[in-house]
C-alpha positions as CSV (number, residue, x, y, z in Angstrom):
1,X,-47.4,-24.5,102.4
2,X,-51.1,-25.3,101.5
3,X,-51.5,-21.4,100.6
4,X,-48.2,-22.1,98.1
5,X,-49.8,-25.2,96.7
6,X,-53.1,-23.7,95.7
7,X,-50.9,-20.6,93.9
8,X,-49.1,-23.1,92.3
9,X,-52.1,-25.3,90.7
10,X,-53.8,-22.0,90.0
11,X,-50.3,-21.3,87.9
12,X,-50.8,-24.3,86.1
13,X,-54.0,-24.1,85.2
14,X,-53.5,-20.6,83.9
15,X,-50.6,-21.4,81.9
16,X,-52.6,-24.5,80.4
17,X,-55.6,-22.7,79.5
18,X,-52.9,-19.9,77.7
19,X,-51.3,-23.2,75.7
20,X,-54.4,-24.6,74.6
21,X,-56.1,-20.7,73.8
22,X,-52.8,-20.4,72.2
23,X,-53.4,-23.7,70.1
24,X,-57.4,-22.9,69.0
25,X,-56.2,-19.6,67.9
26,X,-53.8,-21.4,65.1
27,X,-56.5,-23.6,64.2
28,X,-58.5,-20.1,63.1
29,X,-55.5,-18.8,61.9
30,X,-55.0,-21.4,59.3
31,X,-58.5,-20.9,58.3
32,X,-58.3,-17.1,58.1
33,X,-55.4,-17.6,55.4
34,X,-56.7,-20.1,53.4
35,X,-59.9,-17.8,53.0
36,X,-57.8,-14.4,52.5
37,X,-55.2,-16.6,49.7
38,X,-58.5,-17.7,47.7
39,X,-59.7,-14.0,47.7
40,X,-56.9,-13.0,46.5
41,X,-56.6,-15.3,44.1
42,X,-60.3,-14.5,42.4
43,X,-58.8,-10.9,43.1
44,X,-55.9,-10.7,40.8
45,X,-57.5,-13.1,38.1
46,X,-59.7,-10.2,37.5
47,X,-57.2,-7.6,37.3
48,X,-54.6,-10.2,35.3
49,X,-57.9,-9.9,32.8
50,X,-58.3,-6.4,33.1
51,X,-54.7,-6.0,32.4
52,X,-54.2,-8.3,29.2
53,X,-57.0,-6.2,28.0
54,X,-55.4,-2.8,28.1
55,X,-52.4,-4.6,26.7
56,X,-54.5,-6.1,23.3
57,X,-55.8,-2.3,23.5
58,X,-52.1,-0.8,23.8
59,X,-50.8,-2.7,21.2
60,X,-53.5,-2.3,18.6
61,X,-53.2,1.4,19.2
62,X,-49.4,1.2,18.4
63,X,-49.1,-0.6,16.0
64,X,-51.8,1.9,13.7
65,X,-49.5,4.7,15.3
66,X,-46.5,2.8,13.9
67,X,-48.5,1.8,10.4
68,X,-49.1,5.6,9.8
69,X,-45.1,6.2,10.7
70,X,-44.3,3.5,7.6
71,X,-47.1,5.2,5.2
72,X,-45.5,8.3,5.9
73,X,-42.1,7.5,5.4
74,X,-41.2,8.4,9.0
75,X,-37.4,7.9,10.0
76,X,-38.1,6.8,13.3
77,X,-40.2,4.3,12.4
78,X,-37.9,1.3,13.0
79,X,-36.8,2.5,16.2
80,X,-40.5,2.8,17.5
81,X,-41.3,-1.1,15.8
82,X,-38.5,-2.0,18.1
83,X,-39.5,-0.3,20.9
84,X,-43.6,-1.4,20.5
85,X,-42.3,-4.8,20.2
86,X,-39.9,-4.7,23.2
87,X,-42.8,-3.2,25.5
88,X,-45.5,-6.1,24.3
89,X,-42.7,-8.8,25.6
90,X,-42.4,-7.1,28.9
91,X,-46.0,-6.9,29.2
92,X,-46.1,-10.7,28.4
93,X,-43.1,-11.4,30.5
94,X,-45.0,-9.4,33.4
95,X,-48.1,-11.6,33.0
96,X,-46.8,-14.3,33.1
97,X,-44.5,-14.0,36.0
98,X,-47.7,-12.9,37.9
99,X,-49.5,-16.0,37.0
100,X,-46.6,-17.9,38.6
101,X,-46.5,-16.0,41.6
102,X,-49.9,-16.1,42.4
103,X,-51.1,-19.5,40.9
104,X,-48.2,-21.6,41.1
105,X,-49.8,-25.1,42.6
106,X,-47.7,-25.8,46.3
């Protein structure tokens, strides 16, 4: 009996130092997200940056290609304005949807 007592306290004090391990080990855990989520954040306000410029670039670069097309007298021109101007929305619509994703205040 005294042999099944000291298993059973040794059981229990097992099992409580797993629960409260258990419980410190959330405490980091919250920690090690919040520091990953602002890293992530610093992260992908670079490349949102990055990103807008190679849009301002893309769209500077068609609309000459699409000036030429007009001075020309190109047949396709109006097709490609309505195409250049369809791609700068999605690249807009993209950016923005990112910003809310990643930025939107909980």
């Amino acid at each position: 009996m005294k042999n099944l007592n000291s298993r059973a306290r040794a059981l229990m004090v097992a099992v409580f130092v797993f629960v409260f391990n258990s419980i410190l080990a959330q405490k980091n855990v919250g920690d090690a997200f919040q520091t990953a989520n602002e890293q992530l954040k610093s992260t992908v306000n670079g490349a949102l940056t990055t990103f807008q410029y190679i849009c301002g670039l893309g769209a500077l670069v068609g609309g000459c290609m699409l000036f030429y097309k007009y001075v020309n007298g190109d047949q396709d021109a109006s097709k490609k304005t309505g195409q250049w101007i369809g791609g700068l929305v999605i690249f807009v619509v993209v950016l923005q949807m990112v910003k809310v994703f990643f930025f939107q205040q909980a």
